[in-house]
Structures are given as structure tokens and as C-alpha cells.
TORLODREN-958246 format. One line per 8 residues: number of its first residue (from 1); their letters; for each residue x, y, z of N, C-alpha, C, CB. Coordinates in steps of 0.1 Angstrom, whole numbers. Glycine has a CB too. Layout:
<keros>
NUM	a	X:Y:Z:X:Y:Z:X:Y:Z:X:Y:Z ~ ...
</keros>
This chain:
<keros>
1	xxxxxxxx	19:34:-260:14:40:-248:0:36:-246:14:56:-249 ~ -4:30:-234:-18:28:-228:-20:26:-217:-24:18:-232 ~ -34:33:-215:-39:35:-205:-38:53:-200:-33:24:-197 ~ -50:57:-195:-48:73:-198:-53:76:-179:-63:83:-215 ~ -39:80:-172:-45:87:-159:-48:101:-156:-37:85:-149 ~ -55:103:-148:-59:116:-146:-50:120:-131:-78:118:-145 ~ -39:127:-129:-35:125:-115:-42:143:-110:-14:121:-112 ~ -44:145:-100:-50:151:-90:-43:153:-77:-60:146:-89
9	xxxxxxxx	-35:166:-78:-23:170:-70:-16:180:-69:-15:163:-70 ~ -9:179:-60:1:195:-64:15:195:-67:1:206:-52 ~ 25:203:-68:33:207:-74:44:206:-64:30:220:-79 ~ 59:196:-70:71:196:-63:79:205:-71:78:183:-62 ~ 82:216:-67:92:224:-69:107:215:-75:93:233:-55 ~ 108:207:-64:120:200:-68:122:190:-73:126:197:-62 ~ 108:185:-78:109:174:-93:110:161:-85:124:177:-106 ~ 110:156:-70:108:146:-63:98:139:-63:111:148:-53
17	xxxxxxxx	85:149:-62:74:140:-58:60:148:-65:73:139:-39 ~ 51:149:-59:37:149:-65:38:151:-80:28:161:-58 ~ 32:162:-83:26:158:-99:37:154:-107:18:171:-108 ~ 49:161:-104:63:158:-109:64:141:-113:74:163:-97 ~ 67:134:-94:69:120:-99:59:113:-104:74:113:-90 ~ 44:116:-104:32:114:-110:36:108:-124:23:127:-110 ~ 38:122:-129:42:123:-146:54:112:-150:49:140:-149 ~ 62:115:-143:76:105:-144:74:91:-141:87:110:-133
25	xxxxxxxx	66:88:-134:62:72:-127:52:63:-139:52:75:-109 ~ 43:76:-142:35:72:-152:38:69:-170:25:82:-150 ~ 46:75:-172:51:79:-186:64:66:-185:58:100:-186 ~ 70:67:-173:81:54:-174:75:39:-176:90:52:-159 ~ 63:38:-168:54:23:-171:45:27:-182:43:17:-156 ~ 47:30:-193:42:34:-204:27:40:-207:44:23:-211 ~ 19:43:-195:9:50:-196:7:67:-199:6:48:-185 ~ 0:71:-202:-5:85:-204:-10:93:-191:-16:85:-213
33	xxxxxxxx	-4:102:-188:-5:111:-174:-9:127:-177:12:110:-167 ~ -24:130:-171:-25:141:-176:-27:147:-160:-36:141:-187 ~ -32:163:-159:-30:165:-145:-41:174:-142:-15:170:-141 ~ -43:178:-131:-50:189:-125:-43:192:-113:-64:185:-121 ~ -38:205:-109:-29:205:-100:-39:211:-89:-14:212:-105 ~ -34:213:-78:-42:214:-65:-35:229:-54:-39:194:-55 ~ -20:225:-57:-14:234:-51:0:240:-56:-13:229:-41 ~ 11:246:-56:23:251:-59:31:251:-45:21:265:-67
41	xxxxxxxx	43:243:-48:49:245:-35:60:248:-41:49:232:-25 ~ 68:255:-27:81:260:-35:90:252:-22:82:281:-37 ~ 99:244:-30:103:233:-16:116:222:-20:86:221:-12 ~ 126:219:-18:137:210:-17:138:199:-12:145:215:-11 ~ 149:188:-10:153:182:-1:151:183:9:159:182:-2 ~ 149:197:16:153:196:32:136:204:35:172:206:40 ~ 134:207:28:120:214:39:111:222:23:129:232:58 ~ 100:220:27:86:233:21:86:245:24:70:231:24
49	xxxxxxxx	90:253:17:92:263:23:78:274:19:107:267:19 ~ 71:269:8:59:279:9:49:269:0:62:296:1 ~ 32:273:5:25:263:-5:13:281:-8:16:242:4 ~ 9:273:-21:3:288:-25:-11:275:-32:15:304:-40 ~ -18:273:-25:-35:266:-35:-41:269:-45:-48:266:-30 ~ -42:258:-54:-50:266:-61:-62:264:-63:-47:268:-71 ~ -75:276:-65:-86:277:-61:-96:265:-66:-89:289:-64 ~ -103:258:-58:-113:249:-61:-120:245:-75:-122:252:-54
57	xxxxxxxx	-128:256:-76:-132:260:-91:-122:257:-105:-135:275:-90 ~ -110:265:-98:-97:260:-111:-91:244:-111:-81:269:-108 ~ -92:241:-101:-90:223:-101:-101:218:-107:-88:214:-86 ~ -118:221:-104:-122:210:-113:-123:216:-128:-136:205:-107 ~ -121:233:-131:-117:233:-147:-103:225:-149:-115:249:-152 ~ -94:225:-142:-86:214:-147:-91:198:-152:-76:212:-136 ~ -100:195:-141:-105:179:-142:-114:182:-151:-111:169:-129 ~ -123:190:-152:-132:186:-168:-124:189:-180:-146:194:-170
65	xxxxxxxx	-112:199:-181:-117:200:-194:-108:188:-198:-116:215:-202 ~ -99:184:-188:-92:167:-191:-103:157:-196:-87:160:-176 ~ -111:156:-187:-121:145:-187:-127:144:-205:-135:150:-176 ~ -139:158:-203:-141:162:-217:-137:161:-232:-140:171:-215 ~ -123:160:-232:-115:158:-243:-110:145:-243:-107:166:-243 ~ -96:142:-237:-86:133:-233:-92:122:-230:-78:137:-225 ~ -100:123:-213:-105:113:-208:-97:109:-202:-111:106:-216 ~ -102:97:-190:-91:93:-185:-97:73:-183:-85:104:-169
73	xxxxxxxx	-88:66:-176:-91:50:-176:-89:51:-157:-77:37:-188 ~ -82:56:-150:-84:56:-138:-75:76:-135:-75:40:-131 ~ -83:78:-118:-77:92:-112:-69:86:-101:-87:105:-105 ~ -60:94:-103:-56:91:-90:-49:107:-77:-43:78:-95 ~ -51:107:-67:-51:121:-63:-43:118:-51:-66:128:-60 ~ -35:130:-51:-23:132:-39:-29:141:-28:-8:141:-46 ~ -22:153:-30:-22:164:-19:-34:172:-26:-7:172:-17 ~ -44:173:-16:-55:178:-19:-59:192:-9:-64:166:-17
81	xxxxxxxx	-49:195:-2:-52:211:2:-61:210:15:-62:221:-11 ~ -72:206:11:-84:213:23:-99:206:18:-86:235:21 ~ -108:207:28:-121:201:24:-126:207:14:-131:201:33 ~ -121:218:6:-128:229:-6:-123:219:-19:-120:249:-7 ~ -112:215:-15:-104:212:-31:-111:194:-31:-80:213:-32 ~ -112:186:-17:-117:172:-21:-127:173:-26:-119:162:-13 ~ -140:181:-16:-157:185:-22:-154:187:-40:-166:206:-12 ~ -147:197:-46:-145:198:-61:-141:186:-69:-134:207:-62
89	xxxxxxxx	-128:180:-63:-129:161:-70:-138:156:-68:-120:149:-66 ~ -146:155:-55:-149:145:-58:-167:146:-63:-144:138:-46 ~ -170:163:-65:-180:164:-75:-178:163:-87:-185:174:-74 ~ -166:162:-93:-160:160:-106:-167:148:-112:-143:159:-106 ~ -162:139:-102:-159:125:-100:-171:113:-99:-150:125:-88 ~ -182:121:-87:-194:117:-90:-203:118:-100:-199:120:-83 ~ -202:131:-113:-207:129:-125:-205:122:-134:-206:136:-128 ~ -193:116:-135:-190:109:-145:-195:95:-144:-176:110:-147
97	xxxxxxxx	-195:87:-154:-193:67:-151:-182:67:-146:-191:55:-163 ~ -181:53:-135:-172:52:-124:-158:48:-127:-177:44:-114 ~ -152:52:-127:-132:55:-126:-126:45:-116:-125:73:-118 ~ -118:38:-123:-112:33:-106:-109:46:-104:-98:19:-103 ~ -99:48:-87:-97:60:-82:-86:54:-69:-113:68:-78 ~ -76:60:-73:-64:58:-64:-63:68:-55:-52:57:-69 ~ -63:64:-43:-63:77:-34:-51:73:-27:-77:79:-25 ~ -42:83:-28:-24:85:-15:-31:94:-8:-4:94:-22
105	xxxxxxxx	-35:91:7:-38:104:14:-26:108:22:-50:102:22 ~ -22:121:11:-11:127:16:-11:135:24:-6:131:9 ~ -8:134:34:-9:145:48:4:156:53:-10:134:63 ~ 13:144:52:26:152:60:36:150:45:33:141:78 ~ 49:159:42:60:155:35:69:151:45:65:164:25 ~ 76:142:35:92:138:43:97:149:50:105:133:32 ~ 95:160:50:106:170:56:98:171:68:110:185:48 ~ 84:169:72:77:170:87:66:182:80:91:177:104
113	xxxxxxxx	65:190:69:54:200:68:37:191:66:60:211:53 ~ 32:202:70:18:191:70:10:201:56:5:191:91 ~ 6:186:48:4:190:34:-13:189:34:14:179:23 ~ -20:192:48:-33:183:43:-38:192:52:-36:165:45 ~ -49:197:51:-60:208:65:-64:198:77:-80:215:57 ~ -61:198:82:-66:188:96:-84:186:94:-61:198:114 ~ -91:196:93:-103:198:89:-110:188:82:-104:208:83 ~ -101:182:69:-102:177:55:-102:162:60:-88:183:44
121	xxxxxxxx	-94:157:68:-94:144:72:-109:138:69:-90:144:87 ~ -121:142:76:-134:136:77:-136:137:58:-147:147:88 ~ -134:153:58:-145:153:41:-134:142:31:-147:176:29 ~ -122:140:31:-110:126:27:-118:112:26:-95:124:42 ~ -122:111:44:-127:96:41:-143:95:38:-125:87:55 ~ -148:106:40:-164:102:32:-161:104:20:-178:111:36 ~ -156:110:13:-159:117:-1:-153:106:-12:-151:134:-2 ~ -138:103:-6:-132:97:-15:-127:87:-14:-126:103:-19
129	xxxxxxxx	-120:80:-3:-116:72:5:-129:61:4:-112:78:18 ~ -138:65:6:-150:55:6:-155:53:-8:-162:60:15 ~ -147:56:-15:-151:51:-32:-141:46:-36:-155:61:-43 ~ -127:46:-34:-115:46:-37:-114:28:-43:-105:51:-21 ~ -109:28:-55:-103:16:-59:-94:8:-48:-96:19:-70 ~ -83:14:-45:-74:11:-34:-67:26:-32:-64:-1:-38 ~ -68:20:-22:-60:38:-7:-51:31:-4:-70:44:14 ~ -39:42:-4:-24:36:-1:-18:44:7:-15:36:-13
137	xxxxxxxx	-20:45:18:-14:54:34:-5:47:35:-23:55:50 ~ 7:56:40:20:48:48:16:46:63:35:57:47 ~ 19:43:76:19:35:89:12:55:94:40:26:96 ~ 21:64:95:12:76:100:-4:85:95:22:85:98 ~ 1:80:84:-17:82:77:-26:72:81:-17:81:58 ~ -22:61:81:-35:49:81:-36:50:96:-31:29:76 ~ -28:53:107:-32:57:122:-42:66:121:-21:62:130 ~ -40:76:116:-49:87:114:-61:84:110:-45:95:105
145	xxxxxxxx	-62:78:96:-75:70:89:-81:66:96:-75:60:82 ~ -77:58:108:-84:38:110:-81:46:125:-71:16:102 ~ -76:52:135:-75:59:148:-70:45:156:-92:66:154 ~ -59:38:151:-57:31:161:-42:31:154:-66:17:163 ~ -32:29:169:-14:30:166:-13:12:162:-2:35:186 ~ -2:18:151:3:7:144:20:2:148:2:11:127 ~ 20:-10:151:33:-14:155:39:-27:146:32:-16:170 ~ 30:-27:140:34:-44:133:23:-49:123:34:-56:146
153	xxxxxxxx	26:-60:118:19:-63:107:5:-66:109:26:-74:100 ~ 1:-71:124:-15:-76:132:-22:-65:129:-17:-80:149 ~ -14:-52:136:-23:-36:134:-24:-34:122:-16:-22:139 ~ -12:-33:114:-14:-32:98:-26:-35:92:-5:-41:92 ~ -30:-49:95:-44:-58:96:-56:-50:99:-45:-70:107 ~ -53:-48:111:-64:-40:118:-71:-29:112:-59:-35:127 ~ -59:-17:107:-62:-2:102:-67:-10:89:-47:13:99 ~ -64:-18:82:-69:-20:68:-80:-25:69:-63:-27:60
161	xxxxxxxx	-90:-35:78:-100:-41:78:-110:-26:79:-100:-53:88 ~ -101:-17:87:-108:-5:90:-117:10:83:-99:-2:96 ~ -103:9:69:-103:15:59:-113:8:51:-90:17:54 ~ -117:-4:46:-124:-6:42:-137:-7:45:-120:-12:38 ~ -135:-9:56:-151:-8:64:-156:6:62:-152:-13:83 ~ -149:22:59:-152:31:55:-157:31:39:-143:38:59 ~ -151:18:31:-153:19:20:-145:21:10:-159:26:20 ~ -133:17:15:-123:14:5:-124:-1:2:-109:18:10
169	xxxxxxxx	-124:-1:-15:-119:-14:-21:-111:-23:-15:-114:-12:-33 ~ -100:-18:-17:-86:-24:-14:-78:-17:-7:-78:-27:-24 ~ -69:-17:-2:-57:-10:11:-43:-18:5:-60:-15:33 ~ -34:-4:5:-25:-9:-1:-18:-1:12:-22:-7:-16 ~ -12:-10:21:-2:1:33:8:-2:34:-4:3:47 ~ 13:9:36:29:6:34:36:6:47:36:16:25 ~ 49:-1:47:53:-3:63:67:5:65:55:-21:68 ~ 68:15:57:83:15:57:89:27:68:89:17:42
177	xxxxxxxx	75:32:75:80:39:92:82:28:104:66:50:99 ~ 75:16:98:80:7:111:96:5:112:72:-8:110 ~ 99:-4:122:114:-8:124:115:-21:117:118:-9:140 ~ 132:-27:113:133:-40:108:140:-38:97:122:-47:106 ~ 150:-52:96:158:-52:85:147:-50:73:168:-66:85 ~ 135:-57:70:125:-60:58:113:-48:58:118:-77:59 ~ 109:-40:49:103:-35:50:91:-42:41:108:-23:50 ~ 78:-42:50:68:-52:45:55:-43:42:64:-64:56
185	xxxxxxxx	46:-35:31:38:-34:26:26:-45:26:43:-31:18 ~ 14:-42:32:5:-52:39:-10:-48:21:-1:-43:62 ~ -13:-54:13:-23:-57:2:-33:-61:7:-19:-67:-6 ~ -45:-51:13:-58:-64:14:-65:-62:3:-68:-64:27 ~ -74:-68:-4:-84:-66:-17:-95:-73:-13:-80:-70:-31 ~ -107:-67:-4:-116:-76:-2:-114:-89:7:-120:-78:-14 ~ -116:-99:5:-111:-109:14:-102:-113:12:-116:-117:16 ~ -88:-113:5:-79:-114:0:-66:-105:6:-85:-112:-12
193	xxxxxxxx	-52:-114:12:-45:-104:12:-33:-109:10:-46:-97:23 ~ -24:-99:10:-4:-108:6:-1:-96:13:7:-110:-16 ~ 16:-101:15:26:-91:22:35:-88:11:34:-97:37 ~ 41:-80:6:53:-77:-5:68:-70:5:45:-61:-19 ~ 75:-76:4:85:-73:14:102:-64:6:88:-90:21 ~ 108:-61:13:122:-57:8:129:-50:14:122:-51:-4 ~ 143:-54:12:148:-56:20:149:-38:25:159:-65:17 ~ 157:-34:35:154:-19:39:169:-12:32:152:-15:60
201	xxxxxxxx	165:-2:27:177:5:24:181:17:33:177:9:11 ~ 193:17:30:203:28:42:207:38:29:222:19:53 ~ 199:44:28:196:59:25:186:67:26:198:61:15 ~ 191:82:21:181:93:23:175:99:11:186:104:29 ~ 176:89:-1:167:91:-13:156:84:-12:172:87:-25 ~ 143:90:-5:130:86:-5:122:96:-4:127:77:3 ~ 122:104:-10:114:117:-11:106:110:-28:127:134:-12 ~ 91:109:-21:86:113:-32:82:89:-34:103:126:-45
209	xxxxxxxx	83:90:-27:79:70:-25:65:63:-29:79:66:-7 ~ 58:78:-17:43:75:-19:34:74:-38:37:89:-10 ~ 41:86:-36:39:92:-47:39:84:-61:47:101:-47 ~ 52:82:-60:55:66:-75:47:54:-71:75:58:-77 ~ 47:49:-58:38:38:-61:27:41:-62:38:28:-52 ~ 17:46:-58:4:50:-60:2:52:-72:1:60:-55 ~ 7:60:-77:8:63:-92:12:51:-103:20:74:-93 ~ 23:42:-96:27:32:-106:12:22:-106:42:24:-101
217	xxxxxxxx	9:20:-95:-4:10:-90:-16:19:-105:-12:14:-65 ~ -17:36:-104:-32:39:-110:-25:35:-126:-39:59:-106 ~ -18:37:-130:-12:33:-145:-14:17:-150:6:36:-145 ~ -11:11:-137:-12:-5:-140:-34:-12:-142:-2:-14:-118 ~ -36:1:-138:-53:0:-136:-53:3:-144:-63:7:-127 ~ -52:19:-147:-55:19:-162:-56:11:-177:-49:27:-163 ~ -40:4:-173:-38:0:-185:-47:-16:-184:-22:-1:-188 ~ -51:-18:-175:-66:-33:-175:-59:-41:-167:-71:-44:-194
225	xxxxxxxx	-48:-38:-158:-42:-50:-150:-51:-54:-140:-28:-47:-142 ~ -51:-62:-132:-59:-66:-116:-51:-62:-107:-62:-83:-112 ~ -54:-59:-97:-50:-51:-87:-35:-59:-86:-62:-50:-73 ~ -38:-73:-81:-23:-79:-77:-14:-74:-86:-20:-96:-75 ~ -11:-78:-96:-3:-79:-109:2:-63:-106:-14:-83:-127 ~ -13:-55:-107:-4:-37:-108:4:-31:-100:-13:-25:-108 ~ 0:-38:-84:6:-34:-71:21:-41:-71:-3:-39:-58 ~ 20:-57:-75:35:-61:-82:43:-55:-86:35:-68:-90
233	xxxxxxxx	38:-50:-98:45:-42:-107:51:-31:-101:36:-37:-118 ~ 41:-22:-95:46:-9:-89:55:-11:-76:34:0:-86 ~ 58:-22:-68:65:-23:-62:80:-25:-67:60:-31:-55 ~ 78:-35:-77:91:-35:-85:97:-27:-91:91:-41:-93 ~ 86:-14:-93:94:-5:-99:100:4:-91:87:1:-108 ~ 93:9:-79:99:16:-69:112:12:-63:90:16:-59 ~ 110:-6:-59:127:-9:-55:139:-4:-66:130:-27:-55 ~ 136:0:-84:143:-2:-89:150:12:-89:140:-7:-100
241	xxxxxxxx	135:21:-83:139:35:-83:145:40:-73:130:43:-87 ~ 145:32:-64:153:37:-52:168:30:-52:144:32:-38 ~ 170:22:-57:188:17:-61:192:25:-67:192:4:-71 ~ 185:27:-80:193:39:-87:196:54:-88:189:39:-95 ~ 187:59:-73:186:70:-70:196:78:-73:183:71:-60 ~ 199:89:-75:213:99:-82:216:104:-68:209:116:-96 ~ 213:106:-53:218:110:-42:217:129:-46:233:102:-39 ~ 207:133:-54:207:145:-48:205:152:-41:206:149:-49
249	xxxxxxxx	209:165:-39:203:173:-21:208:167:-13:187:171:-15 ~ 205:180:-1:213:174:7:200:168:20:227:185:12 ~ 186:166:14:176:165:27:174:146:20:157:180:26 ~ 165:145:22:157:133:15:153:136:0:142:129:22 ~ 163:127:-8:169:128:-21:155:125:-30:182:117:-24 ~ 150:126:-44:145:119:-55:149:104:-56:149:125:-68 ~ 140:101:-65:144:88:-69:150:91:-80:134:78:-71 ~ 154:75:-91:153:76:-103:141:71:-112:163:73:-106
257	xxxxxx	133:78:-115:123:73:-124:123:70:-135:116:77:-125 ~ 134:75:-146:144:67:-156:142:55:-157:158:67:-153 ~ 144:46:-145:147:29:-146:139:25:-157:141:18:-131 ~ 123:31:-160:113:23:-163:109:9:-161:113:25:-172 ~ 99:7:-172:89:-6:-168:95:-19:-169:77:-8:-177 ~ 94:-32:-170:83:-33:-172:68:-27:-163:86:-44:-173
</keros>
């Protein structure tokens, strides 16, 4: 085991996505996954049916007394509640020596519930987004981010030159709300970019997508990879986990995170 993450998030009831596939995504590519959770949701396949927060102050006793002991090699943070719970990371986060820091700015789940305070958007991109190793929005978040509609791989371009000009490292966006046989994930790192493509699959096991790659990407940091190599990786691993998906539920299924690494 190497490389120690700190993830920063909240709770899938149904073991699809946040700290759940966190743990599972991280532990399969052989890293160490420790947590601070953010919220409790009580939620399925087909819809969230309740989220209960948890209080500011208790997320950053989660992140120190992690820090303090354990330690971590990169954070990486999901569903963050409201401008109370980012202000708490990302005071955590400014005390310490600097972390890379993976930021999924999770807004909405697959079922349509909105997982983020509308409020929180601004304190998201100053606080954290603008320190972020690499930010990994799918096509409706990075509209949001960067305030311009995405239809294709030029816009893709666009919101990312955008995100960084707020202060993101790197942008990792993902394309897979657009249309098309290939679904294409757009990489910029500074002046530097690639497209990672594949092919589209005809199912409803993608609950929980964001979540593993982000996560697979902060494990690949941790453990001393360069951004390309980790984002590689974690793409490879996500295609593996979406073939093998078990088809549970009857909304937008889990993956399998089983496959493991490389």
C-alpha cells in the first residue's frame, strides 16, 4: 500500500458513490483512503431521498485529527454541503504545507437532486478550485464554473482555459453529457493538453463515475505519479469498472470497483 488520501465528502447510503466509492476506488489502486465526511444521505438508485450535514466544526475535527496522526500525500473533496463546510476545508487546508488537492465539484447526483448550496458556487471557486491540483467537473458543472454552454470539444477548451484562469492547475472534464458514439474527456495541464476517449456504453450503471475517477486521479498523486500517467490510469480503471458493473437497482446502477489496478 502507498500513498495516503485524505477524501472530503459525504455519505452514499447505497455504496455507489461518494465516500463509499472514494474508499473502494482508492483501496482497489492500492492507496490508503482515509475520510472526513461532510454529509449523510439516505438515497438509492433512483433518487436521494434525505441529506442530514454534518456540522462544519465536525468536518474539520475529522480533517485534523486525520492530518495530525495519519497524514495524508494528496485531499481530495466531493460533496461539500454549503459555503460553511468549504470555508472549514479549506481553513484546514491553508494551515498545513501544500497538498496536491483534487477537487470533483459535485453539484447535482445522477438522480437530478442538487447536492451543493447554490450560494457555495462563489466560496467553491475562490477557496478551493483556485488552489486545486486538478478540478474534474463533468459538461454541467464546468458550465456552471466557466458560465459559458458547452457543446463540443472547442467549448470544452474554452470552460477549461477558464477554470484555470480562476486558478486551477489542471482541468480534467469530462464529456460524457455530451452526444456521440465516443465519449471524450478533455486534460488540460497548464499549456499542455490530450483528449482520452471511449467508446459510449448503453447502460444505466453510472452512478457514482465522478466519484472513482477523481478519486482514482488523487491516489495516482498521492502515490508520486504526474498528472498524465494518474489520469491514464484512472480512466482505465473506470472503463474497467463500468464493463463489469453487477446491474444493480433499478435507477443508475454502481460500478464494480473490485476490477482493481493496475
Amino acid at each position: 500500500m502507498k500513498g495516503r488520501v485524505l477524501v472530503v465528502a459525504g455519505s452514499d447510503s447505497g455504496g455507489g458513490a461518494g465516500i463509499q466509492a472514494d474508499i473502494k476506488t482508492i483501496t482497489a489502486l492500492g492507496a490508503y483512503a482515509a475520510t472526513a465526511i461532510t454529509a449523510l444521505t439516505a438515497q438509492n438508485t433512483e433518487a436521494v431521498l434525505g441529506i442530514v450535514p454534518v456540522a462544519p466544526d465536525f468536518v474539520r475535527l475529522q480533517m485534523t485529527a486525520v492530518l495530525d496522526d495519519i497524514g495524508a500525500d494528496c485531499v481530495k473533496t466531493g460533496m461539500l454541503v454549503d459555503d460553511r463546510v468549504i470555508d472549514a476545508v479549506a481553513d484546514v487546508l491553508a494551515s498545513l504545507p501544500a497538498l496536491p488537492l483534487v477537487v470533483d465539484p459535485v453539484m447535482i447526483a445522477s438522480s437530478g437532486a442538487r447536492l451543493l448550496d447554490a450560494r457555495a458556487v462563489a466560496s467553491l471557486k475562490h477557496r478551493l478550485i483556485a488552489h486545486a491540483r486538478v478540478v474534474t467537473p463533468n459538461v454541467p458543472e464546468a458550465e456552471l464554473l466557466a458560465g459559458i454552454a458547452i457543446a463540443g470539444l472547442d467549448d470544452m477548451r474554452r470552460a477549461a482555459d477558464r477554470l484555470m484562469s480562476q486558478g486551477a492547475a489542471a482541468v480534467v472534464l469530462k464529456g460524457g453529457h455530451l452526444t456521440g458514439a465516443m465519449v471524450r474527456d478533455l486534460v488540460c495541464d497548464g499549456g499542455a493538453s490530450f483528449v482520452l476517449e471511449a467508446p459510449r456504453r448503453d447502460t444505466r450503471s453510472t452512478h457514482g463515475t465522478g466519484c472513482t475517477l477523481a478519486s482514482a486521479i488523487a491516489a495516482g498523486l498521492a502515490q508520486g505519479m504526474a498528472l498524465r500517467p494518474a489520469v491514464e490510469r484512472a480512466h482505465a480503471y473506470l472503463q474497467r469498472a463500468l464493463a463489469a458493473a453487477p446491474g444493480f437497482g433499478r435507477g443508475n446502477g454502481p460500478l464494480n470497483h473490485a476490477v482493481g489496478g493496475p
